[in-house]
C-alpha positions as CSV (number, residue, x, y, z in Angstrom):
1,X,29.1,21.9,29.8
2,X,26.4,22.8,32.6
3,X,25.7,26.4,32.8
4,X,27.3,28.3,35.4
5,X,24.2,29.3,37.9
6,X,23.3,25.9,37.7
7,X,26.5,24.4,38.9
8,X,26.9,26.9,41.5
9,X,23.8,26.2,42.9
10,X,24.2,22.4,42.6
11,X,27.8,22.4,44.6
12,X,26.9,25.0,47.5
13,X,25.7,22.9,50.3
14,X,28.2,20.1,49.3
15,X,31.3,23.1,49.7
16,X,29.3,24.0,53.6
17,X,29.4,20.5,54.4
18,X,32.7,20.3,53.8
19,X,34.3,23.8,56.1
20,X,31.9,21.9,58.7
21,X,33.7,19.0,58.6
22,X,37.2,20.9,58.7
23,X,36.0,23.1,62.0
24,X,34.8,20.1,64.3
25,X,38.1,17.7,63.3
26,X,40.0,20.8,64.8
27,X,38.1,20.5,67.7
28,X,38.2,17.2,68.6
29,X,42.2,17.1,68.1
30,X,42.2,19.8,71.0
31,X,40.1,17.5,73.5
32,X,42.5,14.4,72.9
33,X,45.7,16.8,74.0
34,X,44.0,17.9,77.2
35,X,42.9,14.2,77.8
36,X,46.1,12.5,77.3
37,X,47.7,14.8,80.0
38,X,45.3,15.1,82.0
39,X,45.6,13.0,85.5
40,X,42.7,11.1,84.8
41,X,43.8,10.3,81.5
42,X,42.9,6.6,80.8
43,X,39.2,7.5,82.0
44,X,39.5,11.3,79.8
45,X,40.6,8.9,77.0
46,X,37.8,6.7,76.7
47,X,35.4,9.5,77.2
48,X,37.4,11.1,74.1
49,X,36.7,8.0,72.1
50,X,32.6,8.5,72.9
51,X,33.4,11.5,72.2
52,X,35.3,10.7,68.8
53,X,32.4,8.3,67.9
54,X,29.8,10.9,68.3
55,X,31.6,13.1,66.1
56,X,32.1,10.8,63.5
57,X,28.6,10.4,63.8
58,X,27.8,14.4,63.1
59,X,30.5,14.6,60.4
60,X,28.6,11.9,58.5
61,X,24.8,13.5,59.3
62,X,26.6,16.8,58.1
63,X,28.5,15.8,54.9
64,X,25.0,15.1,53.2
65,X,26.0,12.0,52.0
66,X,23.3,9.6,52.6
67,X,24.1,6.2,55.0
68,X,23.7,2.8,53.3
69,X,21.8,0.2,55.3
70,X,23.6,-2.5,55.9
71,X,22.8,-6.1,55.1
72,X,21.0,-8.1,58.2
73,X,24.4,-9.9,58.7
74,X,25.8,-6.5,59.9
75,X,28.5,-7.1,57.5
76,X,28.7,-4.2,54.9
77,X,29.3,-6.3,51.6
78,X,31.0,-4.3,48.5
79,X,30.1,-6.0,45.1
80,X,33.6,-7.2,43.7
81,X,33.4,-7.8,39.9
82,X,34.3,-11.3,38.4
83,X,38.4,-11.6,38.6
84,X,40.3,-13.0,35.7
85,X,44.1,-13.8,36.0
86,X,46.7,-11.0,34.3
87,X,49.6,-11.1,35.9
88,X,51.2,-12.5,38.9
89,X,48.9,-11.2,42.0
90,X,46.9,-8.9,40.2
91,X,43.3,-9.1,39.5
92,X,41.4,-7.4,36.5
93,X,37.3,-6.6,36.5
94,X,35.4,-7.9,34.0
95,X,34.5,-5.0,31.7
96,X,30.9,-4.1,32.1
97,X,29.3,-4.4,28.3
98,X,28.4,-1.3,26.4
99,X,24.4,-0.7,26.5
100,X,23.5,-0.5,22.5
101,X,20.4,0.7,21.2
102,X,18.0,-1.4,19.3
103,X,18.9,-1.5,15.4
104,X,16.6,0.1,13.6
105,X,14.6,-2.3,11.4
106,X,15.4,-2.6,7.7
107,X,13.3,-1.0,5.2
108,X,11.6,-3.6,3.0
109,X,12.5,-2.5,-0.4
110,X,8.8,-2.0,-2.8
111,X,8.5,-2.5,-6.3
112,X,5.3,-1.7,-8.7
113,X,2.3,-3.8,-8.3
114,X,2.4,-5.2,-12.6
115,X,-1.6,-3.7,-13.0
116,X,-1.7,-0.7,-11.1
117,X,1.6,0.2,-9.8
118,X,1.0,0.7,-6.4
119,X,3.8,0.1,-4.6
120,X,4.2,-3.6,-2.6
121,X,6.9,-6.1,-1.5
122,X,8.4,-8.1,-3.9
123,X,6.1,-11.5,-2.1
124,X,3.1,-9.4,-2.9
125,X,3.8,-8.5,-6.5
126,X,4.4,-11.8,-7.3
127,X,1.0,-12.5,-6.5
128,X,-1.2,-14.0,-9.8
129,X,-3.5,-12.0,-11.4
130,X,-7.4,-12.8,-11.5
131,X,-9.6,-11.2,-13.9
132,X,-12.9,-11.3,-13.4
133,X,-16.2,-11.2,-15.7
134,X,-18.5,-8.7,-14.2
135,X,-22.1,-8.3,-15.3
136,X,-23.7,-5.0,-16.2
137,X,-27.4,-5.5,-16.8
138,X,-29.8,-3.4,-14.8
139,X,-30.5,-5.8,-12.5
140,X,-27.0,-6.6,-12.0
141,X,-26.4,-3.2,-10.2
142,X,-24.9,-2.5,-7.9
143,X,-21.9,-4.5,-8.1
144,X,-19.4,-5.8,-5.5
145,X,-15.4,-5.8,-6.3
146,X,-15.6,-2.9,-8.5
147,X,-14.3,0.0,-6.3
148,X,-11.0,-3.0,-5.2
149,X,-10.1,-3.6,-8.9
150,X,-6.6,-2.7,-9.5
151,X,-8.1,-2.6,-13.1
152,X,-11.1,-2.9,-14.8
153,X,-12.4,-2.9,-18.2
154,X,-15.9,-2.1,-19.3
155,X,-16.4,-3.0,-23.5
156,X,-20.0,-3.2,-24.9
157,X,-21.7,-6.5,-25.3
158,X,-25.1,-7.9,-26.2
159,X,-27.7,-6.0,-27.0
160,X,-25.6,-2.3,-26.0
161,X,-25.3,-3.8,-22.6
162,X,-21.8,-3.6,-21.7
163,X,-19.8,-5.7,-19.6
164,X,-16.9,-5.4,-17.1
165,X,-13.5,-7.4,-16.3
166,X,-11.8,-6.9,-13.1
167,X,-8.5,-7.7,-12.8
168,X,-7.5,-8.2,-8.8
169,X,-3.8,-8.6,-7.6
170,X,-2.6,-5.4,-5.4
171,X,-6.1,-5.3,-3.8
172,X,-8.5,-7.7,-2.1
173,X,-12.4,-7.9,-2.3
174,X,-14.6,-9.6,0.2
175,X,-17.2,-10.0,-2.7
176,X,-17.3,-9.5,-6.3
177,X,-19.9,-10.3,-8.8
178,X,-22.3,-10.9,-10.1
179,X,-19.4,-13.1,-12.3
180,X,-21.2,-13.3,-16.0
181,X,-20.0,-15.2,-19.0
182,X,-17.2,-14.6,-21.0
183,X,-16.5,-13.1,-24.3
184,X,-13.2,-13.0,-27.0
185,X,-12.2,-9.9,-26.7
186,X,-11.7,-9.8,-23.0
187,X,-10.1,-13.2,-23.5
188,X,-6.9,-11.0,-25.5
189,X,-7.4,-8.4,-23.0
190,X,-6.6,-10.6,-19.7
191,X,-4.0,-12.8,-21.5
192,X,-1.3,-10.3,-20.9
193,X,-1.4,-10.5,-16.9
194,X,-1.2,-14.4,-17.6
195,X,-4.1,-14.6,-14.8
196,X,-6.6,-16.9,-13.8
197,X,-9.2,-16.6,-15.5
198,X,-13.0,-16.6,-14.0
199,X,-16.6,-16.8,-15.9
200,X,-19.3,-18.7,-16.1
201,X,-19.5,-20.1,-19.5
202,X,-19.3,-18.1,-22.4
203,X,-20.0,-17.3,-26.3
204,X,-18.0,-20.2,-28.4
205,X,-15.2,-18.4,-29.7
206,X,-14.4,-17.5,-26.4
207,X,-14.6,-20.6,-25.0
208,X,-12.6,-22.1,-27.9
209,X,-9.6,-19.7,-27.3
210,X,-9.6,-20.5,-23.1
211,X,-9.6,-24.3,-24.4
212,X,-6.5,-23.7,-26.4
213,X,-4.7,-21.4,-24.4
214,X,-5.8,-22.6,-21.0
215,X,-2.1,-23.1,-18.7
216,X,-0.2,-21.0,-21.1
217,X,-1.6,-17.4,-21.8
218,X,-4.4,-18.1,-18.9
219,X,-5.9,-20.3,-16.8
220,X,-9.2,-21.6,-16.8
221,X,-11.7,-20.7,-14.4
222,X,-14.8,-21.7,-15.6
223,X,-18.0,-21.5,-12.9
224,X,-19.6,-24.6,-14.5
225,X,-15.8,-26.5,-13.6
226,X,-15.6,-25.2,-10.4
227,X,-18.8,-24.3,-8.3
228,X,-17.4,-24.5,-4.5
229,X,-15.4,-20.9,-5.3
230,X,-18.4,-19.1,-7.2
231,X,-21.8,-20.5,-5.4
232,X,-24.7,-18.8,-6.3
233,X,-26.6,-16.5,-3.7
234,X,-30.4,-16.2,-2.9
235,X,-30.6,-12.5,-2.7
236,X,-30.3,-12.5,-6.6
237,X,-31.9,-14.4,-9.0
238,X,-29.7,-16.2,-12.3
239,X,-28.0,-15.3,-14.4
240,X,-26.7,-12.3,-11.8
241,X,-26.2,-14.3,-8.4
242,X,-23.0,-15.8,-9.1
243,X,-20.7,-14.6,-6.4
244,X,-17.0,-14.8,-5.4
245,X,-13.9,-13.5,-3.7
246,X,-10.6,-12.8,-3.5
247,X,-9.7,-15.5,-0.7
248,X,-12.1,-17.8,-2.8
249,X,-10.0,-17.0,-6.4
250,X,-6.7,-16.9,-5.1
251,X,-7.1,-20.2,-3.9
252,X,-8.7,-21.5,-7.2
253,X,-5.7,-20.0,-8.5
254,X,-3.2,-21.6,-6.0
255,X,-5.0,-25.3,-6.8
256,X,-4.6,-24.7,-10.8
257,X,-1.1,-23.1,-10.7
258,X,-1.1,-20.1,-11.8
259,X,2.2,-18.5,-11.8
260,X,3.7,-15.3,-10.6
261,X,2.1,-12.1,-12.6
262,X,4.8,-10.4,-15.2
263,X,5.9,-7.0,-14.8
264,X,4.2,-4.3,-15.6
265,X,3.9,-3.4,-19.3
266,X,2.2,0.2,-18.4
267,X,4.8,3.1,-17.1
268,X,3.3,4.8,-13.6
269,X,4.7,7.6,-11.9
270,X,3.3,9.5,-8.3
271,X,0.3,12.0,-8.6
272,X,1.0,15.7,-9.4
273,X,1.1,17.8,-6.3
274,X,-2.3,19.1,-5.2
275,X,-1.5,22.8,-5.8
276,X,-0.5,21.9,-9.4
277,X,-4.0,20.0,-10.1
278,X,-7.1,21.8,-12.5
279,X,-10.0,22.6,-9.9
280,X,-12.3,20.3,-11.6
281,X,-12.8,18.0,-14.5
282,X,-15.5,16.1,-16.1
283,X,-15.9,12.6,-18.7
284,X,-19.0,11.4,-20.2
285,X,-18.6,8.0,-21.6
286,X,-22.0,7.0,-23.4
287,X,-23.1,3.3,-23.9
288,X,-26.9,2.6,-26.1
289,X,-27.7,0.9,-21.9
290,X,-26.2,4.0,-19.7
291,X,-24.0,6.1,-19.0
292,X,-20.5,6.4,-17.3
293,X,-19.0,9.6,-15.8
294,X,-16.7,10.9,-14.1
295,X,-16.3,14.1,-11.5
296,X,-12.4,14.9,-10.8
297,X,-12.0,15.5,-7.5
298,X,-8.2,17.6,-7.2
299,X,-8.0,16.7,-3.5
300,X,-7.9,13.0,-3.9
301,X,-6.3,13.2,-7.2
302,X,-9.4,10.8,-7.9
303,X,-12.6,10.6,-10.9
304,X,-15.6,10.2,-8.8
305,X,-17.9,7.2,-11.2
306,X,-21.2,7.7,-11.6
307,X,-23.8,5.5,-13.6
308,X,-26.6,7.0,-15.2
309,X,-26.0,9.7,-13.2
310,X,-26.1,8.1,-9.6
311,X,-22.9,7.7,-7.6
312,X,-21.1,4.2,-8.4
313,X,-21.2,2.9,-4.8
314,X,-19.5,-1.1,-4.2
315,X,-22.1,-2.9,-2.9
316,X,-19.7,-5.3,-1.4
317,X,-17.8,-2.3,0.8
318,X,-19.7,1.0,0.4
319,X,-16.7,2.4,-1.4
320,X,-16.9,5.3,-4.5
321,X,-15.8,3.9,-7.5
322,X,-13.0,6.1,-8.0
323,X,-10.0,5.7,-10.7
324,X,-7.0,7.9,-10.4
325,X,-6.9,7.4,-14.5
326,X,-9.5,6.4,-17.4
327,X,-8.6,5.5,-20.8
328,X,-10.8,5.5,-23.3
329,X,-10.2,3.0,-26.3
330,X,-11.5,3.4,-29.4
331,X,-11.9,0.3,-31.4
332,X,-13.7,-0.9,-34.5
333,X,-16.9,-2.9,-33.2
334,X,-19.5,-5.1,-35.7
335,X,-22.0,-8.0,-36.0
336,X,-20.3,-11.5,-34.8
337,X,-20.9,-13.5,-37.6
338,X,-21.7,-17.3,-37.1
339,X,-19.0,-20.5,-37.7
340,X,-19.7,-23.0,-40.1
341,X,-22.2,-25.1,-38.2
342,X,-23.1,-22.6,-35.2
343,X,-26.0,-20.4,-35.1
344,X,-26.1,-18.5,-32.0
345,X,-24.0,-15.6,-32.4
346,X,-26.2,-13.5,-34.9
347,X,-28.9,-14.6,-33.6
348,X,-28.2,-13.7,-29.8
349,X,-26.1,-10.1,-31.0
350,X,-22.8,-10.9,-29.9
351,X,-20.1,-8.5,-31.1
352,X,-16.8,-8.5,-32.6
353,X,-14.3,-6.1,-30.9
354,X,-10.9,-4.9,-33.0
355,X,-8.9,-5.2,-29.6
356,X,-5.9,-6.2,-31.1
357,X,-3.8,-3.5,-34.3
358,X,-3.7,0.3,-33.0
359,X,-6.4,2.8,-32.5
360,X,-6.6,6.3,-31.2
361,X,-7.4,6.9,-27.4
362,X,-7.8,9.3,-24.4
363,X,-6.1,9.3,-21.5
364,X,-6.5,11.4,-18.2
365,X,-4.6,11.6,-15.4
366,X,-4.1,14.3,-12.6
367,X,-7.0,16.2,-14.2
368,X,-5.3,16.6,-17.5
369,X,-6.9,14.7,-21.3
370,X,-3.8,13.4,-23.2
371,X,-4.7,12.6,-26.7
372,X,-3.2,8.8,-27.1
373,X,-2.8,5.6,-29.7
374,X,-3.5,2.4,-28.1
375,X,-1.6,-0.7,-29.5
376,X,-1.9,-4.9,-28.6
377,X,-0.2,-6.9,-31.2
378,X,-1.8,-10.2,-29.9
379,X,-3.1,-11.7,-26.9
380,X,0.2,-12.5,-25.6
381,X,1.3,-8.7,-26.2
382,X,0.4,-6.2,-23.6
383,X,-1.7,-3.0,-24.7
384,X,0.5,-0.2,-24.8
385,X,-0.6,3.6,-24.7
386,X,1.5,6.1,-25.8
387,X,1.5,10.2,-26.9
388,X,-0.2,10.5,-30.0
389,X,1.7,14.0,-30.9
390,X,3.8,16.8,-29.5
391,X,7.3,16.3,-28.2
392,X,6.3,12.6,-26.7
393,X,5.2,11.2,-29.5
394,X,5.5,7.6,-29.5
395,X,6.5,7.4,-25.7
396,X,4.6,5.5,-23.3
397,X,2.3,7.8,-21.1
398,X,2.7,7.3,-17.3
399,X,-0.1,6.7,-15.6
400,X,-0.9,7.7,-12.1
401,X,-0.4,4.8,-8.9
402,X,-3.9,3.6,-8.7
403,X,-6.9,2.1,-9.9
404,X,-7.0,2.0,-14.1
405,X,-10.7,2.3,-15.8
406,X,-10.1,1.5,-19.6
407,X,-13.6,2.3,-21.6
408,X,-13.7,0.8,-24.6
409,X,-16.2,2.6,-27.4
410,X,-16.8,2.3,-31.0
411,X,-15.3,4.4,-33.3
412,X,-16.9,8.0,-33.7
413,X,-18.1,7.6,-29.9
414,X,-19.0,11.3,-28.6
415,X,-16.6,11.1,-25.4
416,X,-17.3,14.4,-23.6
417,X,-14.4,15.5,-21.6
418,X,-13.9,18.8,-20.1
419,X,-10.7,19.9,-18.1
420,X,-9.8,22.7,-15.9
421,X,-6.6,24.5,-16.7
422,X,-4.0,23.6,-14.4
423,X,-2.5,26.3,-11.6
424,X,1.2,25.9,-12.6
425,X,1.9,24.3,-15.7
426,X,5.8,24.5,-14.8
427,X,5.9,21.3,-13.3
428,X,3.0,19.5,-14.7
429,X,3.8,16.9,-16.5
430,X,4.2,17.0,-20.3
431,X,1.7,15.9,-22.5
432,X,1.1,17.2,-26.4
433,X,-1.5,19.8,-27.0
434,X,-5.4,18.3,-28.0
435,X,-5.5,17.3,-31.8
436,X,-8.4,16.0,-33.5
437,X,-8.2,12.7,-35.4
């Protein structure tokens, strides 16, 4: 309805027009009675038409209704809509079609990424998964592909050096490396993601476990097999200038067949809302060749990783290394005794990792420590991590969307972790009180 001032003020000079028009047809009916009786009549008459005309003329100037121009035939054309037949002598118009707006496009329904959870299309998360051997000697650092990982694992190796696998399949990496040999326990813990595979050699248990699983559990990719998607750089000097990519490994992966990746095994929820995060937050995870740590920054929701007390920076992108969760494993660790025949293992300090049975662990997450057990009942099985006590116990603990840094330590490891206490602990999520063990 248009408001009344507005319409008034609209229609006034159309209603003027109009008692304009009324006054000067009066008029001219007057003139035509005194010409048609007048002696002179014919010759009044055709001055009335002139007269008529220019009237017309006025009216039309006076109505306010604007003049067409005609077309240069001098013919005024009016547009006649396409006739159809209805009944006898009668012609119907075409309807005109209805203007319709665009349709909105369709939401493309997300599902969980199966490492991370992050959400993605179901063409994405059906991606393969490639994990990645990472080295971690001094002059290995800094690395490239850490900060894109959608999970990695660092585990000690030779000589209290530990070592990293990256597992890549929500994210991409323009770089990663340098890619370092393979050992057994990473072996069982990539063979649940069913993923490519990538190293550069490795100790002979290892290798004898790729051999027999190779195209079921994982597949093979082996640096000394295929060169042309890990080349070695100049910038570095062997064994840490073994370099790769995403685009380079998902093609390896493509030519080898690796198959979709499984669902996710690990339970992920959305972070905590900022005003419900602990102000701060610290882990200290010590290794006999550095150590790892982690700042919690509340307004990312993010641990801020730090090696031997430098920031973690990718060299590959310049990014923070910065997990929204780290788990801790705690797993029985010893010599790697020689097989009947081989002599390298003692003599070279390679390690034997418990990585599959059960185990305490730590989890945190939005800020908060969750005391946890870790379980794997066999390669093929994926490591679980559930509430160690409280009203949980036994249920899987969700983990926050994001990246996932699992540090695995020897039993009787002094984790330090110190926490915050959260703002409103009405809608935090539930998690059992701290227990020792």
């Amino acid at each position: 309805m248009v408001a009344p001032m507005r319409g008034y003020a609209t229609d006034r000079p159309r209603v003027l027009a109009g008692l304009r028009g009324v006054a000067t047809r009066r008029r001219l009916a007057r003139r035509i009675r005194y010409v048609l009786t007048s002696p002179n009549g014919r010759a009044q008459l055709v001055a009335a038409i002139v007269v008529i005309v220019v009237a017309l003329l006025l009216l039309n100037s006076c109505s306010g209704t604007p003049v067409t121009p005609a077309p240069s035939s001098g013919l005024a054309t009016v547009p006649v809509a396409p006739s159809s037949p209805t009944a006898a002598g009668s012609i119907a118009a075409t309807p005109q079609p209805t203007p319709t707006s665009s349709p909105s496009p369709t939401p493309v329904p997300l599902v969980e990424a199966p490492t991370n959870g992050v959400l993605e299309t179901a063409a994405e998360a059906s991606r393969p998964v490639v994990a990645v051997m990472i080295d971690d000697a001094p002059a290995a650092r800094p690395q490239s592909g850490l900060a894109e990982a959608d999970v990695f694992f660092q585990a000690p190796a030779e000589g209290g050096i530990p070592r990293y696998m990256a597992l890549y399949q929500s994210q991409t990496a323009p770089a990663i490396g340098p890619v370092r040999s393979s050992r057994r326990y990473f072996v069982g813990w990539a063979a649940e993601w069913r993923p490519l595979y990538v190293h550069v050699g490795g100790a002979p248990n290892a290798l004898e476990a790729l051999h027999q699983e190779n195209g079921h559990l994982l597949w093979d990719g082996d640096q000394f097999a295929y060169p042309q998607y890990m080349p070695r750089i100049t910038a570095r000097v062997a064994p840490h200038n073994v370099y790769s990519s995403t685009a380079e490994l998902d093609a390896l992966a493509q030519r080898l067949g690796v198959p979709p990746a499984p669902a996710a095994a690990w339970t992920f929820a959305d972070p905590v809302p900022a005003a419900e995060r602990p102000a701060s937050g610290s882990i200290v995870v010590p290794y006999p060749a550095g150590v790892m740590s982690y700042t919690y920054d509340p307004s990312t929701d993010r641990y801020l990783r730090s090696v031997d007390g430098a920031a973690q920076v990718d060299a590959g992108t310049g990014q923070r290394v910065a997990p929204y969760d780290v788990v801790v494993l705690y797993v029985s660790i010893g010599p790697l005794l020689n097989e009947p025949g081989q002599t390298t293992n003692q003599a070279k300090g390679r390690l034997e990792v418990g990585y599959t049975g059960s185990g305490p662990a730590l989890v945190m997450r939005d800020g908060l420590e969750i005391p946890a057990t870790w379980s794997k009942a066999s390669d093929a099985a994926p490591l679980l991590l559930t509430y160690r006590g409280g009203p949980n116990a036994g249920a899987p603990i969700p983990l926050v969307r994001g990246q996932v840094a699992v540090q695995v330590v020897p039993i009787g490891t002094a984790v330090t972790v110190r926490t915050a206490p959260v703002p409103s602990v009405s809608s935090a999520p539930a998690s059992p009180a701290p227990s020792d063990w």
